[in-house]
C-alpha positions as a Markdown table, in Angstrom:
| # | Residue | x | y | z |
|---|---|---|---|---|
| 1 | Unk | 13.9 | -2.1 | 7.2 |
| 2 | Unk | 11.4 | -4.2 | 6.5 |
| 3 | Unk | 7.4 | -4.1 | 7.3 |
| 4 | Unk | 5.4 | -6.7 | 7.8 |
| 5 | Unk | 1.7 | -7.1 | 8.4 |
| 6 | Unk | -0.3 | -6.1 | 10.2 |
| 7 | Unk | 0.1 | -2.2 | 10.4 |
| 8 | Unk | -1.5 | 0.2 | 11.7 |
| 9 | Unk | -3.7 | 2.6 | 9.5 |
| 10 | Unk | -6.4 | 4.9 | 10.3 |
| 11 | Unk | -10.1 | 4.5 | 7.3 |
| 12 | Unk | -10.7 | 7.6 | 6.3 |
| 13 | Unk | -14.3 | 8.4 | 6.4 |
| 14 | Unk | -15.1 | 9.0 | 2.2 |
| 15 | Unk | -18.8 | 8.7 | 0.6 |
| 16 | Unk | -18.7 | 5.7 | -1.8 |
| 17 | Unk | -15.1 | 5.3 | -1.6 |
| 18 | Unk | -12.4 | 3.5 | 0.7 |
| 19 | Unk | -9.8 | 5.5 | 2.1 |
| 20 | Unk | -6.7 | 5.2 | 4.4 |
| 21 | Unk | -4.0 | 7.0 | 6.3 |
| 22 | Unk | -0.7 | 6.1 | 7.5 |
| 23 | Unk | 1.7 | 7.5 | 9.7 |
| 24 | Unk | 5.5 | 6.7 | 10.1 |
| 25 | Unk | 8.6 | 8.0 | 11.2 |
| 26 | Unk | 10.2 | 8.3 | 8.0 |
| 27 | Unk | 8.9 | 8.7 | 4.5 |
| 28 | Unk | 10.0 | 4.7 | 3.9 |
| 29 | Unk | 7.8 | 3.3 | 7.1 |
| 30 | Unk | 5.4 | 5.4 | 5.8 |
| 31 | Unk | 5.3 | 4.4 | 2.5 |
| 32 | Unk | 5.6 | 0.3 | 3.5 |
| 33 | Unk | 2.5 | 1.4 | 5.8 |
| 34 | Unk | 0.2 | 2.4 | 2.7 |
| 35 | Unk | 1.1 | -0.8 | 0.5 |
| 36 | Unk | 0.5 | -3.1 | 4.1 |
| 37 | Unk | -2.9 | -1.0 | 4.1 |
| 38 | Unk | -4.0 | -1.9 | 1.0 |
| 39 | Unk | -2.8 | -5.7 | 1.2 |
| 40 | Unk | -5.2 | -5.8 | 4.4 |
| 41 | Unk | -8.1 | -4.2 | 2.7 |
| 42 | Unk | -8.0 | -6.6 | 0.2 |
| 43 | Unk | -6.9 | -9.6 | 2.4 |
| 44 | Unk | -10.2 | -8.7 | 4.5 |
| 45 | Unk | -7.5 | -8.0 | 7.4 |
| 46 | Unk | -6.5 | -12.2 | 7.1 |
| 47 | Unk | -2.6 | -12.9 | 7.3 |
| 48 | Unk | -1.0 | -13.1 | 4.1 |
| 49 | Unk | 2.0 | -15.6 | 4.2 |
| 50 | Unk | 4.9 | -14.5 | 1.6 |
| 51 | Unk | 6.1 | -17.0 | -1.3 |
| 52 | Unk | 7.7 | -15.0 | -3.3 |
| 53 | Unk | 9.6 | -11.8 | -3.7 |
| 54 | Unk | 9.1 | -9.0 | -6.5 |
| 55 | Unk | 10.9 | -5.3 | -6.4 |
| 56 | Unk | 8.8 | -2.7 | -7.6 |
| 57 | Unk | 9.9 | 0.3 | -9.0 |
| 58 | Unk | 8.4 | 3.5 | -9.8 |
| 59 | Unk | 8.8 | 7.3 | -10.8 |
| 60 | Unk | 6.4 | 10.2 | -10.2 |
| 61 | Unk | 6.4 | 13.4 | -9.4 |
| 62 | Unk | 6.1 | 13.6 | -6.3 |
| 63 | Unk | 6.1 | 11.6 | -2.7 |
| 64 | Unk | 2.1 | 11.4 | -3.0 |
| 65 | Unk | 2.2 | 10.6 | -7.0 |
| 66 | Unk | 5.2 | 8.1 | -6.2 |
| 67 | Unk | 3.3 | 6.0 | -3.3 |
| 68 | Unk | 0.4 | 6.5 | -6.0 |
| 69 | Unk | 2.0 | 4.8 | -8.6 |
| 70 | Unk | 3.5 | 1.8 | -5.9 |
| 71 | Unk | -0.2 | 1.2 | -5.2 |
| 72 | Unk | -1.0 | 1.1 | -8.7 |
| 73 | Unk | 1.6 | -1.4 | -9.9 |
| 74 | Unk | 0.6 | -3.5 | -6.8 |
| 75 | Unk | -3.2 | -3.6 | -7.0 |
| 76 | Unk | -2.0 | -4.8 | -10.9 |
| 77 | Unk | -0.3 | -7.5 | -9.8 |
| 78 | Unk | -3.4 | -8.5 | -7.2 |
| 79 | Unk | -5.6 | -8.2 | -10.5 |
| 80 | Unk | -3.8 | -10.2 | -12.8 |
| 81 | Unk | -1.9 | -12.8 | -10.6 |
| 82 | Unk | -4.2 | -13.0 | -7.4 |
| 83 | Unk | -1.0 | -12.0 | -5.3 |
| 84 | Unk | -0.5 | -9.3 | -2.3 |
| 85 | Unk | 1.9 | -7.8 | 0.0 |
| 86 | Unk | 2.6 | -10.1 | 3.2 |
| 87 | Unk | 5.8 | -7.5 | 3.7 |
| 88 | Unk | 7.2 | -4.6 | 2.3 |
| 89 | Unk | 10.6 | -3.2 | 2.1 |
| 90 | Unk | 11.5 | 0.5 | 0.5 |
| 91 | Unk | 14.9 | 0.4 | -0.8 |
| 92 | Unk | 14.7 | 3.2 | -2.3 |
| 93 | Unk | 12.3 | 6.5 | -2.1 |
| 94 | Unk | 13.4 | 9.9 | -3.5 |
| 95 | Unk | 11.3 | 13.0 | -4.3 |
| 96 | Unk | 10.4 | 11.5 | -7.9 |
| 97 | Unk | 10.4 | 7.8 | -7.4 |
| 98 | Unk | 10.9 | 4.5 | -5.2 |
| 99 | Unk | 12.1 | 1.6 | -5.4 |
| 100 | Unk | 10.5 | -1.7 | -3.7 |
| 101 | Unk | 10.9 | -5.2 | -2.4 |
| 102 | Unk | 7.9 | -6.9 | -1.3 |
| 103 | Unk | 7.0 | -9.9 | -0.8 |
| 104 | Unk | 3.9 | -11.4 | -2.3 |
| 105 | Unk | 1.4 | -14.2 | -1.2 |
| 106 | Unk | -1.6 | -16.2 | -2.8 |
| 107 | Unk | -5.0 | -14.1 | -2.2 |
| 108 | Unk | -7.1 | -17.4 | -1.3 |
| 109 | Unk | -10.8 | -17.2 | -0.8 |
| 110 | Unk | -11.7 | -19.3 | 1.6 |
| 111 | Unk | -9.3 | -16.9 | 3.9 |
| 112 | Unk | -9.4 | -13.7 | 2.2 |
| 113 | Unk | -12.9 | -13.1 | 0.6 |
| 114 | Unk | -14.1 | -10.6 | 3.7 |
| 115 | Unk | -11.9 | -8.3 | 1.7 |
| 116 | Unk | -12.6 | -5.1 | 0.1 |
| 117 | Unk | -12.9 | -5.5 | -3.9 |
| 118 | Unk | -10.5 | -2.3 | -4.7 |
| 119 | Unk | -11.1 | -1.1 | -8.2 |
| 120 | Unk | -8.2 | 1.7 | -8.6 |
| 121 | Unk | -6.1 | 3.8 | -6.5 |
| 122 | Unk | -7.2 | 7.6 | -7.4 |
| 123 | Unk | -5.1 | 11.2 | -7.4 |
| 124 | Unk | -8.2 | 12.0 | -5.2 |
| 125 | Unk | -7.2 | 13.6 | -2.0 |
| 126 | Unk | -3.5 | 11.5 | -1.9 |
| 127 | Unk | -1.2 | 13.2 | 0.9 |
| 128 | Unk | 2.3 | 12.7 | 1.6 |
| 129 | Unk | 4.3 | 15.1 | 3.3 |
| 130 | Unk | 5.8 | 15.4 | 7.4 |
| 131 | Unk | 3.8 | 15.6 | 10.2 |
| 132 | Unk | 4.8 | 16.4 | 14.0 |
| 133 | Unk | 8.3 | 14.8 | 13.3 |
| 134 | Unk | 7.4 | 12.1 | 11.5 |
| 135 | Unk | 5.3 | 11.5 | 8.1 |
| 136 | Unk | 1.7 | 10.9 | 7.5 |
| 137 | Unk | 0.5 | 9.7 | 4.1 |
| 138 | Unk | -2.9 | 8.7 | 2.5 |
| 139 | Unk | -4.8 | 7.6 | -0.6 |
| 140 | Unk | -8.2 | 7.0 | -1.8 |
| 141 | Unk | -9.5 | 3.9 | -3.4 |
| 142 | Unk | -12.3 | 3.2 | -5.8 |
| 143 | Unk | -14.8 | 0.4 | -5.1 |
């Protein structure tokens, strides 16, 4: 399935830091929900129009080190080729890695420069793991 955005996701209050949290009904909506979260940080919550498509994929050792790792390779491509996540699809998530197609658009300033400057996506206090019947996962981001 695929995820576009917006999404929902909840700022997690965090001195000096910016943090988020996502919920889904499976650990794949949950995961798409996390890289849609950072995309609209950095995006300043403007619509991100897709022109091209990249799969990601990742190991870790764990759901939280996994999605981690996802957010890593994404805010890379943001610093390097000025691209983010419009939509995200998980092909592929397993205990000790995932497997990604997203779809990337230009970060342009005149339409996304309200957005957060992320520096790095941290181990610090990164959740993912079920929650009342569905998932709930979260990272922190340094700024």
């Amino acid at each position: 399935m695929r995820w576009e955005l917006p999404q929902p996701f909840e700022d997690l209050d965090h001195t000096a830091d910016v943090g988020v949290s996502v919920e889904g009904a499976s650990p794949e909506e949950a995961l798409a929900r996390l890289v849609l979260a950072q995309s609209a940080l950095l995006a300043g919550g403007a619509p991100v129009a897709a022109a091209r498509e990249q799969r990601i994929a990742v190991r870790g050792g764990d759901r939280a080190a996994v999605a981690v790792e996802c957010l890593r390779e994404l805010l890379f491509v943001f610093s390097t080729r000025r691209e983010l996540a419009a939509w995200c699809e998980v092909q592929s998530l397993v205990e000790d890695g995932a497997t990604l197609a997203v779809g990337l658009g230009h970060w342009e300033p005149q339409r996304h420069g309200e957005g957060v400057d992320l520096k790095a996506v941290t181990w610090h206090a990164a959740r993912f793991e079920a929650h009342g019947g569905g998932w709930r996962a979260q990272v922190v981001f340094d700024i």
